[in-house]
LODO-83655 format. One record per residue: z negated, y negated, x negated of N, C-alpha, C, O in turn. Coordinates in steps of 0.1 Angstrom, whole numbers, padded with zeros to 4 digits. Layout:
LODO-83655
> n.pz,n.py,n.px,ca.pz,ca.py,ca.px,c.pz,c.py,c.px,o.pz,o.py,o.px
> Z,Y,X,Z,Y,X,Z,Y,X,Z,Y,X
...
end
This chain:
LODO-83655
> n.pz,n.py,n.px,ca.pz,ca.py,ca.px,c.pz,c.py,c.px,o.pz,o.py,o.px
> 0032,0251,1135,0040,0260,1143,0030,0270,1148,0020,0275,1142
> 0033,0275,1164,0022,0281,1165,0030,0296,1177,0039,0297,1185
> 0023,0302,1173,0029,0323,1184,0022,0321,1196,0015,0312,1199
> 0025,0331,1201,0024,0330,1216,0008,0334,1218,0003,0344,1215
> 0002,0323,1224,-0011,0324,1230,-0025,0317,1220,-0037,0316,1221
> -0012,0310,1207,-0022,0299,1199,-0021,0287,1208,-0014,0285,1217
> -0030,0282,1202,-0037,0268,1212,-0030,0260,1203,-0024,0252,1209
> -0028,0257,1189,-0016,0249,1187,-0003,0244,1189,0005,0251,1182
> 0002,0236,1194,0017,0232,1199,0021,0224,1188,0014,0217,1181
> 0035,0226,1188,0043,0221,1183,0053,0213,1185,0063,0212,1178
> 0050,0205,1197,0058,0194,1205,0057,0185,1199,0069,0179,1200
> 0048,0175,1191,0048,0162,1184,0059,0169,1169,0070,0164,1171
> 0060,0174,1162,0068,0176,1155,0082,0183,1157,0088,0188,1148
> 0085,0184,1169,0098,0190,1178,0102,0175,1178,0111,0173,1170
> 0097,0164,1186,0095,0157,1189,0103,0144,1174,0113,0137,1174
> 0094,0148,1166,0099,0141,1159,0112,0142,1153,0122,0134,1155
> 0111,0155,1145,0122,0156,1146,0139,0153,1150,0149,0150,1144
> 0133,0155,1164,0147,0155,1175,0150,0135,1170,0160,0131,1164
> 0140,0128,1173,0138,0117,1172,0147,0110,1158,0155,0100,1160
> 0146,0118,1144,0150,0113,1134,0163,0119,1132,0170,0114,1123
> 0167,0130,1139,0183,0133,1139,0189,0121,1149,0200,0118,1145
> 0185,0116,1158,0193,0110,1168,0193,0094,1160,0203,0086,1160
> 0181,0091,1155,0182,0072,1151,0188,0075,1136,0194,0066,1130
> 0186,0084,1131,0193,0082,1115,0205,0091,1110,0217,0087,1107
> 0199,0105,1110,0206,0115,1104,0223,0117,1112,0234,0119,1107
> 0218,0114,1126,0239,0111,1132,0240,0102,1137,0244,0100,1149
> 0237,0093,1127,0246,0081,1127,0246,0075,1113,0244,0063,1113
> 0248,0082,1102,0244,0085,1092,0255,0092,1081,0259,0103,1085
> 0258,0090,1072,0270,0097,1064,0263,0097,1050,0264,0087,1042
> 0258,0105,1049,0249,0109,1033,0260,0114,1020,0265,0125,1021
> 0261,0104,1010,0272,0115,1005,0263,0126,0992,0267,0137,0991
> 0255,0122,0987,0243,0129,0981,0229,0133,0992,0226,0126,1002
> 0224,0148,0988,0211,0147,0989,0198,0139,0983,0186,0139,0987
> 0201,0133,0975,0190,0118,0975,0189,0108,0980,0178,0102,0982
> 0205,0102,0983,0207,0092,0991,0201,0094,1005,0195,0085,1012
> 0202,0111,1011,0196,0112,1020,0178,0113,1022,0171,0111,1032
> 0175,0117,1012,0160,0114,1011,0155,0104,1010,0144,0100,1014
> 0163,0099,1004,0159,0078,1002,0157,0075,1015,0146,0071,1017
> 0168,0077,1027,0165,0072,1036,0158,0076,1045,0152,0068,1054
> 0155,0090,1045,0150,0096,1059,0131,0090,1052,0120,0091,1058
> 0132,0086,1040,0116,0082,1032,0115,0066,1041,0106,0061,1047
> 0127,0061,1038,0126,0045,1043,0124,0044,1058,0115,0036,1062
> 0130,0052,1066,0128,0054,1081,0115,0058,1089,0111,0054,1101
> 0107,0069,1076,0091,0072,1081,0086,0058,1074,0085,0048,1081
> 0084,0058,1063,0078,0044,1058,0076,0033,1064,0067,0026,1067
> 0092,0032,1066,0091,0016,1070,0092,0016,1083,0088,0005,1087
> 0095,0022,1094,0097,0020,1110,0091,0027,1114,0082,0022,1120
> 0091,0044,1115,0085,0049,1124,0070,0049,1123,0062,0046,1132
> 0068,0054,1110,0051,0051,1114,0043,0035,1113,0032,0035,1117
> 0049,0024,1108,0045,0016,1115,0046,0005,1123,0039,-0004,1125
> 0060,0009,1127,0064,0002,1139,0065,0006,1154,0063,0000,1164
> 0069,0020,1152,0073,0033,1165,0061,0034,1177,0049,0037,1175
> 0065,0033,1185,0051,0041,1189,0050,0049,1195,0059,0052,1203
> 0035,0058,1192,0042,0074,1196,0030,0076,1210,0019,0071,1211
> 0038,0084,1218,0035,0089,1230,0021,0099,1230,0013,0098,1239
> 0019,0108,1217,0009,0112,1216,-0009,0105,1210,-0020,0111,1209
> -0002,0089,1207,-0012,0084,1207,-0015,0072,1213,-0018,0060,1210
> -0012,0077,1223,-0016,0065,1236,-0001,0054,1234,-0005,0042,1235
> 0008,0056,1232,0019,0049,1230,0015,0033,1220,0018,0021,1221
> 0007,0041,1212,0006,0027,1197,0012,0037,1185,0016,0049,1186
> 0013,0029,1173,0021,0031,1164,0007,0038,1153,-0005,0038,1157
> 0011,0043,1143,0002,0056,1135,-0002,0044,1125,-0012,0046,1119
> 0003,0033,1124,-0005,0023,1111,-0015,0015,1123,-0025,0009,1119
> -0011,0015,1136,-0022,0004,1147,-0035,0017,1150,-0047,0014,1150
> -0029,0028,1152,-0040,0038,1150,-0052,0036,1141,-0062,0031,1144
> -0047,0043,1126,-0052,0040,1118,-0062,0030,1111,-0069,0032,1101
> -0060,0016,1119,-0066,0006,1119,-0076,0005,1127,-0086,-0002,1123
> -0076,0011,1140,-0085,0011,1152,-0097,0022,1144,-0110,0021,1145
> -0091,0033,1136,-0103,0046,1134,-0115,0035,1123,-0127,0032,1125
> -0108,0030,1111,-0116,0024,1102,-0119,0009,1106,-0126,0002,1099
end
């Protein structure tokens, strides 16, 4: 998170965000807080970071990234 006139932005995590309320959390009926953590864990794990692809990295996925650096 960044104040007015830091050079940090906060748009990839706005971004996300917005992203994991719309594909999970509503459409979604949690009846515990664990059940909800179970899934919003299974959705970064298993799909978004390495299936998704994100716009701020050249539109590839953060596991095809990570493979290119090492």
């Amino acid at each position: 998170m960044s104040g007015t006139g830091n050079g940090f932005d906060n748009a990839a995590v706005e971004t996300f965000f917005r992203t994991l309320k719309s594909e999970l959390v509503g459409r979604s009926v949690f009846v515990t807080r664990a059940e909800a953590k179970q899934a919003i864990g299974r959705y970064i794990d298993g799909f978004y970071n390495p299936v998704r692809r994100q716009s701020t990295l050249d539109y590839i996925s953060p596991v095809q990234r990570e493979g290119m650096a090492g």
